[in-house]
Every structure is written in structure tokens, then in C-alpha cells.
C-alpha positions in Angstrom: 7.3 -8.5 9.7 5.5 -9.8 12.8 1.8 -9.5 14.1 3.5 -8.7 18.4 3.2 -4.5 17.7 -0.4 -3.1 18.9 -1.8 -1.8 16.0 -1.9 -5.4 14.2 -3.4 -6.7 17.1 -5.9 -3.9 16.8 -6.2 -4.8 12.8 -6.2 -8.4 13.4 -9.3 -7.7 16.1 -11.2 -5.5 13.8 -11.2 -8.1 11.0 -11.9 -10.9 13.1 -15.0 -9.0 14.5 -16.0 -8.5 10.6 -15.7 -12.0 9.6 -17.8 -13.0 12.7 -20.1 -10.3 11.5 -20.4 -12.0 8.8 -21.7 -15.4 9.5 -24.1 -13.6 12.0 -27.5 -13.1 12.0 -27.3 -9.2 11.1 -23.5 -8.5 9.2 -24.7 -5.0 8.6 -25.8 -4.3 12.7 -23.0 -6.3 13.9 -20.1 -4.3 11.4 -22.1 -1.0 13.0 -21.5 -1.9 16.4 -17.4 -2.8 16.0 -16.5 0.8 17.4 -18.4 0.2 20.1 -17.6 -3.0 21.6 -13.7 -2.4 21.2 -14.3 1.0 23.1 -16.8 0.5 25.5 -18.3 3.8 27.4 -16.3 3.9 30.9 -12.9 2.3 29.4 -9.7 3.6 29.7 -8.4 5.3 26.9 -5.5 3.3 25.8 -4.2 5.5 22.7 -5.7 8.4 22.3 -7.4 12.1 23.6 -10.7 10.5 24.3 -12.9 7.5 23.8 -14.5 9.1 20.5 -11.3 9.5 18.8 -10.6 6.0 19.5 -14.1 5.0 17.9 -13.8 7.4 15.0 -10.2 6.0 13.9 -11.4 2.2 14.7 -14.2 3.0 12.4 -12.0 4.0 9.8 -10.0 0.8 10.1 -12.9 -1.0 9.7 -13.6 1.0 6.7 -10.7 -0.9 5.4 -11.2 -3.8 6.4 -14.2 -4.0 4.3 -12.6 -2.7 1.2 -12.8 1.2 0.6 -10.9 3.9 0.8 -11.0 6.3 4.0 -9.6 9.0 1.9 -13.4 9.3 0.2 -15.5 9.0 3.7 -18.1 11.0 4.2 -18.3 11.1 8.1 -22.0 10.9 8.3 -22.1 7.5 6.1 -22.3 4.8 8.7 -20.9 1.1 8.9 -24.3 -0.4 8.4 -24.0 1.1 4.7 -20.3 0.6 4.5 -21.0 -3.1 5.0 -24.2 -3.3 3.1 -21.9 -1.4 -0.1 -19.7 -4.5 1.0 -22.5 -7.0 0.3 -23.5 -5.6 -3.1 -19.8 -5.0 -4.7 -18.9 -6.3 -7.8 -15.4 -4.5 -8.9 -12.2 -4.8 -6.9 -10.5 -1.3 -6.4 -7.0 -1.5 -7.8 -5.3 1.1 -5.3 -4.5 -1.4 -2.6 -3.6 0.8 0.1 -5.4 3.9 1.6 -4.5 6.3 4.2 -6.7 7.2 7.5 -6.3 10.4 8.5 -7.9 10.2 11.9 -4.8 8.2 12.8 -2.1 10.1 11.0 -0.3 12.5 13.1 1.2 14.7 10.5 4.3 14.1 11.7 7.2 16.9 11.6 9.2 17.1 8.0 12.5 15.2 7.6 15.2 17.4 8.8 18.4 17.8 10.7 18.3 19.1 14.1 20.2 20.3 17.0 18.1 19.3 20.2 19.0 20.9 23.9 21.9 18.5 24.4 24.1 20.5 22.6 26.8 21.9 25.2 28.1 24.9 22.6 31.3 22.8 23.1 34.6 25.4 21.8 35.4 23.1 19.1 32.7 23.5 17.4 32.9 20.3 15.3 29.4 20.9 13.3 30.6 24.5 11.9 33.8 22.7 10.2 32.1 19.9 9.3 28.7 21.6 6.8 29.7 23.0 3.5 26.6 24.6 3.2 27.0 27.2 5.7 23.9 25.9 7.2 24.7 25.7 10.6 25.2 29.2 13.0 25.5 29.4 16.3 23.1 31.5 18.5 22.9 32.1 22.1 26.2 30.2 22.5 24.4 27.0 20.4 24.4 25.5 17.3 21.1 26.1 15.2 20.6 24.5 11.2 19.2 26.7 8.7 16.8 25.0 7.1 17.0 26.5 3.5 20.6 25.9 3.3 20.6 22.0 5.0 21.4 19.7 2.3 20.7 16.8 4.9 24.0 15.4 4.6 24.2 14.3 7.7 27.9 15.2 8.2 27.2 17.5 11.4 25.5 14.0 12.9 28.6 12.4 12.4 31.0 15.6 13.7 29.2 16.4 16.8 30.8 14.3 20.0 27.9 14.8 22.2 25.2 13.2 19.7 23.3 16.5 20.3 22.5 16.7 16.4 20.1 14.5 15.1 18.0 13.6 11.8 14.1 13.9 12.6 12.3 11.5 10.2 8.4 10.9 8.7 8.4 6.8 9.0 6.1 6.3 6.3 8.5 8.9 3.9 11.6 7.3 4.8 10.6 3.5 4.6 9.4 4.3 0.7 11.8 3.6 -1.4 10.5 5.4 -4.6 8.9 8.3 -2.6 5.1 7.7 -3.6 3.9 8.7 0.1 4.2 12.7 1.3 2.6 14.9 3.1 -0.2 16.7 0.9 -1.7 20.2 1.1 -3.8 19.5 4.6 -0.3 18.1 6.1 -1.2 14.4 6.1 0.2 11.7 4.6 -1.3 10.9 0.6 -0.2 8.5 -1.6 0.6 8.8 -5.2 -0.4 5.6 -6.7 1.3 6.8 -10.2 4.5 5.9 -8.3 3.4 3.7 -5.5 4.4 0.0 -6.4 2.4 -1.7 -3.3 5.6 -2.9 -1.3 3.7 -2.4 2.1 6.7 -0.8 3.7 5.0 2.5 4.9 2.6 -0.1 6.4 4.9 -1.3 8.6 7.1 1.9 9.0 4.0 3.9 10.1 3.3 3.5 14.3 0.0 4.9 14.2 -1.3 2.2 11.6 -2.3 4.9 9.6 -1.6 3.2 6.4 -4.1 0.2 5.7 -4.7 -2.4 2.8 -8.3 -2.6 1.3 -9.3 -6.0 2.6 -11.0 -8.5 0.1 -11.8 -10.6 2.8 -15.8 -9.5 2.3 -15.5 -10.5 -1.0 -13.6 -13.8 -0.5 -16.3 -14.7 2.3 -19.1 -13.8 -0.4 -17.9 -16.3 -2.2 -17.3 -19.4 0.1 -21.2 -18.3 1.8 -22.7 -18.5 -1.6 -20.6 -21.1 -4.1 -22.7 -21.5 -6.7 -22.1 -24.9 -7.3 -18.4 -23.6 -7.7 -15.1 -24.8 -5.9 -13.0 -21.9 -4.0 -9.8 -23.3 -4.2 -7.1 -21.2 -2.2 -3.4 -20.7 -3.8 -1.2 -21.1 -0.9 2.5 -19.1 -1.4 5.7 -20.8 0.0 6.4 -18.5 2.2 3.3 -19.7 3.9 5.1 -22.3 5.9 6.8 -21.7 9.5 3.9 -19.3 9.7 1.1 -20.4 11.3 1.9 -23.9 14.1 2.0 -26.9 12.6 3.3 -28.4 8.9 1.9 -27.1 5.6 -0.4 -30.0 5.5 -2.1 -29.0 9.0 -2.0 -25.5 7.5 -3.8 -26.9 4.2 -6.5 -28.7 6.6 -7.2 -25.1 8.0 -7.8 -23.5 5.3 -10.1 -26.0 4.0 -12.0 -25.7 7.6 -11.9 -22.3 7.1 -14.3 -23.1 3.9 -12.4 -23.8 0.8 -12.9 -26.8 -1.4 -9.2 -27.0 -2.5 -5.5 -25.8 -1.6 -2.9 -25.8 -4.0 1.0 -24.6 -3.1 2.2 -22.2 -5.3 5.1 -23.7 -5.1 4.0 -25.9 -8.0 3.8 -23.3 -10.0 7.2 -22.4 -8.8 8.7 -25.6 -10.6 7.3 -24.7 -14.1 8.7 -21.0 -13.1 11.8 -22.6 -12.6 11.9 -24.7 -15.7 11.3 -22.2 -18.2 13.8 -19.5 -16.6 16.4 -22.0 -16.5 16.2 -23.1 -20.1 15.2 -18.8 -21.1 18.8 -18.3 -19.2 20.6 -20.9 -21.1 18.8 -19.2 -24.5 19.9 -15.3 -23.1 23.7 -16.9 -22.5 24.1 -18.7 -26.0 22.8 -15.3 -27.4 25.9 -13.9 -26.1 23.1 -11.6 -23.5 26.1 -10.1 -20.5 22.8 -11.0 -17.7 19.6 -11.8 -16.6 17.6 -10.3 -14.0 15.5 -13.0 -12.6 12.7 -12.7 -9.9 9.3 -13.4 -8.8 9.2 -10.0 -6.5 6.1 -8.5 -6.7 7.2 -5.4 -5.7 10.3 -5.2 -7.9 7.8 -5.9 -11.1 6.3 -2.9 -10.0 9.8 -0.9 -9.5 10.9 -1.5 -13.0 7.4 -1.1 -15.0 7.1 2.5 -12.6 10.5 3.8 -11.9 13.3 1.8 -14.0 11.9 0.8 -17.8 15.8 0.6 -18.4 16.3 -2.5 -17.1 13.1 -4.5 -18.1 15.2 -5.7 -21.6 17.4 -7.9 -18.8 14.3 -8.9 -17.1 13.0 -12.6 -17.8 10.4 -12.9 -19.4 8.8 -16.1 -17.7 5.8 -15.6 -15.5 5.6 -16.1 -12.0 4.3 -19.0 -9.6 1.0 -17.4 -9.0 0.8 -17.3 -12.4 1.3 -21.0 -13.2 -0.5 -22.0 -10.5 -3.7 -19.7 -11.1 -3.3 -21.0 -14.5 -3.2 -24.6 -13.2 -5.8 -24.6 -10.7 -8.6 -23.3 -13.6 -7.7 -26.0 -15.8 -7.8 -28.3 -12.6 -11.4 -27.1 -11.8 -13.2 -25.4 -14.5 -15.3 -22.4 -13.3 -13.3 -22.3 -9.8 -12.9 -19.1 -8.3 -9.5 -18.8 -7.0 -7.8 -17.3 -4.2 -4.2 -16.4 -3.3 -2.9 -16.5 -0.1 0.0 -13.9 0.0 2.6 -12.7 2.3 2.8 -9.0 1.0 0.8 -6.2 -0.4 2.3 -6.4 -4.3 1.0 -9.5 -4.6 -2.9 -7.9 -4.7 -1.2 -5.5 -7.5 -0.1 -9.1 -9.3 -3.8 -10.6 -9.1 -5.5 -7.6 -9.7 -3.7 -8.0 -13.3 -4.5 -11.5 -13.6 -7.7 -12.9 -15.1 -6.9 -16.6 -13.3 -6.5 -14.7 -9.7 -9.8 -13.9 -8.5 -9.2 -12.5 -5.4 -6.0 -12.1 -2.9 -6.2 -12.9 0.8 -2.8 -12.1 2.7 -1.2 -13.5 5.8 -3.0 -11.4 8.8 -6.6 -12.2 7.0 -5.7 -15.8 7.0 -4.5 -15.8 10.2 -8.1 -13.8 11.4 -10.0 -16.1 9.7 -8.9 -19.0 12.0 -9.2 -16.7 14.8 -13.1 -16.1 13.9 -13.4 -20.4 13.2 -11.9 -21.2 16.1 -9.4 -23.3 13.9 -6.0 -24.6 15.4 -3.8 -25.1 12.7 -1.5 -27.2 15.1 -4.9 -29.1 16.0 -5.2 -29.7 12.2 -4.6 -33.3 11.0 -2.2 -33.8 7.8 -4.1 -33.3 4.2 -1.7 -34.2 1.6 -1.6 -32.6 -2.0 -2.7 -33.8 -5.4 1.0 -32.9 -6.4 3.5 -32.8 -4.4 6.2 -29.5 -4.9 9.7 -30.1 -4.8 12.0 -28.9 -2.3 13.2 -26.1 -5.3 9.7 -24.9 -5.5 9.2 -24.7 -1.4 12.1 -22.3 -1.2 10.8 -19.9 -3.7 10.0 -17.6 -0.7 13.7 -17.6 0.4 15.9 -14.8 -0.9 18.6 -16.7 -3.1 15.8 -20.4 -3.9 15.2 -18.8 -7.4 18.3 -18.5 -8.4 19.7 -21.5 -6.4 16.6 -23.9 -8.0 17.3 -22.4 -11.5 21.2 -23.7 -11.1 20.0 -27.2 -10.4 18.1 -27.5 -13.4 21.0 -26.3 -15.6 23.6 -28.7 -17.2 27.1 -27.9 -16.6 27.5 -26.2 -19.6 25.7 -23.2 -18.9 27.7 -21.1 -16.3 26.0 -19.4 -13.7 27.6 -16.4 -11.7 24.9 -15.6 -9.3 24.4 -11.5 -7.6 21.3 -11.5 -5.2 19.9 -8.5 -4.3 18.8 -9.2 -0.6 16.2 -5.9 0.1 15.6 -3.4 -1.9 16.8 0.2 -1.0 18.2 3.6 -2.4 21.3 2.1 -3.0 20.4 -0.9 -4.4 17.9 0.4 -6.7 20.9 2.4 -7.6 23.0 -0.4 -8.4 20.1 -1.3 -10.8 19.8 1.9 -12.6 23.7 1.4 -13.2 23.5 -2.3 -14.1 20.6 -0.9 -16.8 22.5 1.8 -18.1 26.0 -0.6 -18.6 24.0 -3.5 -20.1 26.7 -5.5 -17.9 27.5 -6.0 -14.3 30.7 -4.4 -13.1 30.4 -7.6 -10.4 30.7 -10.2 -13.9 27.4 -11.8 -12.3 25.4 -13.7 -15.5 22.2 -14.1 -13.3 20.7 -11.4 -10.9 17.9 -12.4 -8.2 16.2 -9.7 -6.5 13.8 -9.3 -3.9 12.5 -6.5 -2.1 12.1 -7.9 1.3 15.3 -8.8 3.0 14.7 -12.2 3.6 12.8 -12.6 1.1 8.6 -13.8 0.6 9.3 -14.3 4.6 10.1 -10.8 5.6 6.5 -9.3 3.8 4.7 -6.7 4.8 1.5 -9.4 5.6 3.6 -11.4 7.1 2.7 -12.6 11.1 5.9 -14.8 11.8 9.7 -13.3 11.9 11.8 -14.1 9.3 13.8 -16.4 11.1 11.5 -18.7 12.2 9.9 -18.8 8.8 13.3 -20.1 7.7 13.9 -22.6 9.9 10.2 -24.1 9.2 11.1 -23.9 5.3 14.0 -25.3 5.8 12.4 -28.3 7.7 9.8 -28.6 4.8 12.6 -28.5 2.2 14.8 -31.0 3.5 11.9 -33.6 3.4 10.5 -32.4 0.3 11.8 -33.9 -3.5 14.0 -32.6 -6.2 12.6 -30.9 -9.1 11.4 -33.1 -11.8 13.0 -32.2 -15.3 10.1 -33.5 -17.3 
């Protein structure tokens, strides 16, 4: 994912006008005004029918951004107590994602349809090609009966003027598990029972109708007002390539940005690696056909909500975050700790996690500089108490788990690796059948999945392209050490 479309820019504005809210002399006041200053009286319009839609859907987003859900709003509650409610929170809301309503457009269902380009050609291509009987032609054109299309597409595919074509909901199609539809009032709602917190309506929807809850009220609660406690910051591999500058500028900024301590998850990554290699070697001697192995998030989620078949393949060592939450509490006793994530699953992961405090992603790092002023690139070099190794660092790749579990294997243990790079319906498919065989028709041993293509680096949070993310891991990698075996 990358922070160039418009509404990020928009989301990254709103939540660098909270955070400076914040550390103002009036948070409440300030938050109030947000609408406001963005859309001043006499500005163009850039988006929508008028400047008080524009307010009324930036003062949802900021709704948001300070941690509720729009979907309970009473429209006469304003910011002032939305950020004073902020102030006085205790609990973290588990359901991570909420939709505003103001900014969905109830788009059109998913069907098949003919538009005017059809030429009501004599062939006729789109008759012979539906089984259904679902396509007629009237007034010397093809029309689709709804009731009969199957949505096979095969009249798409037929038709040699491209005059048939499938009309999609973004936010329906980019969900994998189909956990966001269109509810009685025709707008989007989610249905957390079978959400699993990927993020990829997030980015599918071009309205930005679908937000996280921000933490980031929370998180500043707690570097304003310590307690005499350190706020150490869990940094995910992924991390570097993007923000400018090395991971020890970017551990610098973050420490500007008013933590005590940064640790990379990526230690916590070597101890993941460990025990799944020697769990693998256990599984194999066992006389086990496979073992799924990843530190996805979002696949966690897919196989506790939607495939319980294959969680007997699934390894049971914990993640990074784990270790390294686990770590960082025995490193500082009574620290509050904070992970730094590049996707929305991750918030599911802390939520569950009695060492993970609270979760930060990507775009509310990357505001948080914005409000401080902070250059990474500016940063000088902080070096960590432990270094990671270059096995750890690449966690965020698609194929470093499984390639940092081989290296730690002797050459007795055979590894045939099968990496799921994205998940989709057909490889979620290809899981369901892996389940239900208890073997791999592909003879893999060891299965790696992740649910971004890319990998950590393609997350929903994320504010760098996936490519240049690699090429800065890659950098950090090649300098970095091997994996220690003690």
C-alpha cells in the first residue's frame, strides 16, 4: 500500500491536526475546530456537494481517529466530547475497523452488465456463450437478467466489442471472506463475526469510507503522563525502507517522538525462528505430511474464523510480537509497550496479548513525525541493546520465515518449501483442500503464508510501496548477522 491516493493524505492530515491538538493548550477546542480549518468558509469544494458535507464526513474521520466507532454517532454529540471521552478512556474497543457512512456511496450491487457499447453485433457471441439463459436481446441489444446471472463471467469473455462488463462494490470484492455487505439502509456494515482485520476494504474503498479506530489518543496519554514508567515502542521489520533514512535514524525518531525505548521485533523474530525450526524437525520425525508456518496476522484470524480444519498443521510457536512483547516486560518491568505495525491484524494480535499494550501502525507513526517536526533522514544513528540478525530483519518478506527456519535446520531435516504469496479465493481454496487431505498434492513439508502479496511490506498501514520496502530490507539484511543458534 502507499500514502500518494487523497484520502490518506486527508487521514494522515486529520491525525496530524489531533496529535497537535494534543500538546495544545485546549485538545478538546482544538479537536472541535478540525472540520473547520480543513474546510474553510469560501473554499472550493474539492470532493463533494457542498462545504458541509465535507465537514460532516471529516468529522466523522476524526471520529476515528480518536478511537470510536461512527456507526454509534449521535450527530448532535460534538468533537469537544468526542475528545474529552478520548481523554477519560480506559478500555480499547476490540472491533478495529468502523464504517462512515457520510462517505460511503452505497455503491451499485456486483453484477454483469451490458453498457451502450454493445453494437447488437449478428453473431451474437453472449447468447451462445450463458448457460443460464440469462441474457435476451431487446430492442436489437443484449440485456442480463439478473435472477438468472450466475456471474460467470463467460459473456465478458464472448463479447468482441468489450460492451459487457462486471460492475463491482470495492470494499465487497477486496474481502476475501465476505465480512463487509451492504446492510438494510444500503451502506456498507461489517460483520465482525467474520471480519479477520486484513485492512483490504480499507484500501479497496475510494471514498475512505472504511477507517481503523486510532489508539494514537491513548498511546499519547501515555508518553504525556509516564508515571515514572518507560514507553518502549516494538518496531516490526517491515518497518525499514519506510520512512528515509536506516532503522537506526528511524529508532532515533521514534524516541524524539517521545518513547524511552525501541526494540525490533525482529528479535523476537529469531526466538520465533528457533523454536519453529526445531517444532518442524519434531512434526517431521513424527512422520506429520506438513507444517503450515506463519506469522500473518490476518491468516491467524482466517483459520481461527473461517478454516478450523487446518489449525492441527498450524505451528504452534508464537509470533515475533509475541517474543518481543514478552522480552521488552522482562527488559523493563512495569513498561507500557507499544507496537509499531504495518497492517490492521496486528491490533487484532495485541488486543489479545496481555504484554501489547497498545498498537500504533505505519500512517500514525508516520503523522506523529509530521506533528514533531521530526526528519527521520535528519535522525542521527541509535544502535540497539541487541542487534537482530539478517533472518529476523526479513521476517516481513514473503518467503524470510520459511527461508530463516531452513538455515537453522541441519541437513537432516528436509525442507520442501510452498509459499503462499497473497491470500485470495483461490488460495484460501487451496488451503481448505490441503486441510481436508492432511497432505499436499504439491509434496511441500513446510507451508509459509501471508496475506499480503509481498508480504509485512504490502500492509494495509503501510506508506512505502512494496518495492522500495524491499530493496531497503534488503540493504539492512545484507549488513546485518546470521542467526545465533544459542
Amino acid at each position: 500500500m502507499s500514502i500518494s491516493g487523497h484520502k490518506n493524505q486527508i487521514k494522515k492530515e486529520i491525525l496530524v491536526r489531533i496529535i497537535r491538538a494534543f500538546f495544545s493548550d485546549d485538545f478538546e477546542e482544538n479537536t472541535r475546530l478540525i472540520p473547520f480549518e480543513m474546510r474553510p468558509k469560501g473554499m472550493e469544494v474539492p470532493y463533494r456537494c457542498c462545504i458541509y458535507k465535507e465537514r460532516a464526513i471529516i468529522k466523522d474521520r476524526t471520529i476515528a481517529g480518536l478511537g470510536f466507532p461512527i456507526e454509534e454517532d449521535d450527530e448532535t454529540v460534538s468533537l469537544r466530547t468526542y475528545a474529552k471521552k478520548a481523554l477519560e478512556r480506559k478500555d480499547i474497543d476490540s472491533k478495529n475497523l468502523t464504517v462512515l457512512q457520510a462517505a460511503c456511496k452505497g455503491c451499485l450491487t456486483n453484477r454483469i452488465f451490458v453498457t451502450d457499447l454493445c453494437q447488437g453485433c449478428v453473431d451474437r457471441p453472449c447468447l451462445s456463450a450463458c448457460k443460464f439463459g440469462a441474457i435476451s436481446i431487446k430492442n436489437g441489444k443484449s440485456v442480463i437478467d439478473e435472477t438468472k446471472c450466475k456471474k460467470c463471467k463467460m459473456c465478458i469473455a464472448a463479447c468482441s466489442y468489450k460492451a459487457i462488463v462486471k460492475i463491482t462494490v470495492p470494499c465487497e470484492e477486496a474481502c476475501v471472506v465476505g465480512a463487509i455487505k451492504k446492510d438494510e439502509t444500503g451502506f456498507a456494515s461489517i460483520d465482525y463475526a467474520k471480519c479477520i482485520y486484513c485492512g483490504k476494504c480499507i484500501a479497496a474503498c475510494p471514498f475512505g469510507a472504511v477507517h481503523e479506530k486510532s489508539q494514537i489518543v491513548d498511546i499519547l496519554k501515555v508518553i504525556k503522563d509516564k508515571k515514572g514508567k518507560k514507553i518502549v515502542a516494538l518496531i516490526a521489520p517491515s518497518i525499514a525502507g519506510q520512512f528515509k533514512g536506516n532503522v537506526y535514524q528511524i529508532k532515533t525518531a521514534v524516541m524524539k517522538a517521545g518513547f524511552d525505548e525501541v526494540i525490533e521485533v525482529a528479535e523476537g523474530a529469531d526466538i520465533t525462528t528457533l523454536n519453529e525450526a526445531a517444532e518442524f524437525a519434531e512434526r517431521m520425525e513424527k512422520g506429520e505430511n506438513f507444517m503450515t508456518t506463519s506469522c500473518c496476522a490476518g491468516y491467524r484470524q482466517l483459520i481461527k474464523k473461517h478454516i478450523p480444519e487446518i489449525k492441527p498443521f498450524m505451528s504452534d510457536t508464537q509470533t515475533p510480537l509475541y517474543y518481543t512483547a514478552e522480552l521488552a516486560k522482562k527488559r523493563f518491568p512495569g513498561s507500557i509497550t507499544v507496537f509499531v505495525s504495518p497492517c490492521v491484524a496486528k491490533r487484532a494480535e495485541g488486543y489479545d496479548n496481555e504484554n501489547v499494550d497498545f498498537v500504533m501502525n505505519f500512517e500514525e507513526l508516520d503523522a506523529l513525525f509530521a506533528a514533531k517536526g521530526i526528519s527521520t533522514e535528519k535522525c542521527e544513528e541509535t544502535k540497539f541493546e541487541k542487534e537482530s540478525s539478517k533472518q529476523g530483519r526479513n521476517f516481513g518478506v514473503t518467503g524470510g520465515v520459511i527461508s530463516a527456519i531452513k538455515t537453522t535446520l541441519n541437513s537432516s531435516t528436509d525442507v520442501i518449501s510452498y509459499v503462499i504469496n497473497g491470500l485470495n479465493p483461490d488460495t484460501i481454496g487451496k488451503l481448505k483442500s490441503f486441510a481436508s487431505a492432511g497432505e499436499s498434492d504439491d509434496s511441500f513439508s513446510m507451508l509459509e503464508v501471508m496475506f499480503c502479496p509481498g508480504g509485512c511490506i504490502g500492509g494495509s498501514a503501510t506508506i512505502t510501496d512494496a518495492k522500495t520496502a524491499k530493496k531497503a530490507i534488503d540493504t539492512l539484511v545484507n549488513k546485518s548477522k546470521e542467526i545465533s543458534q544459542k
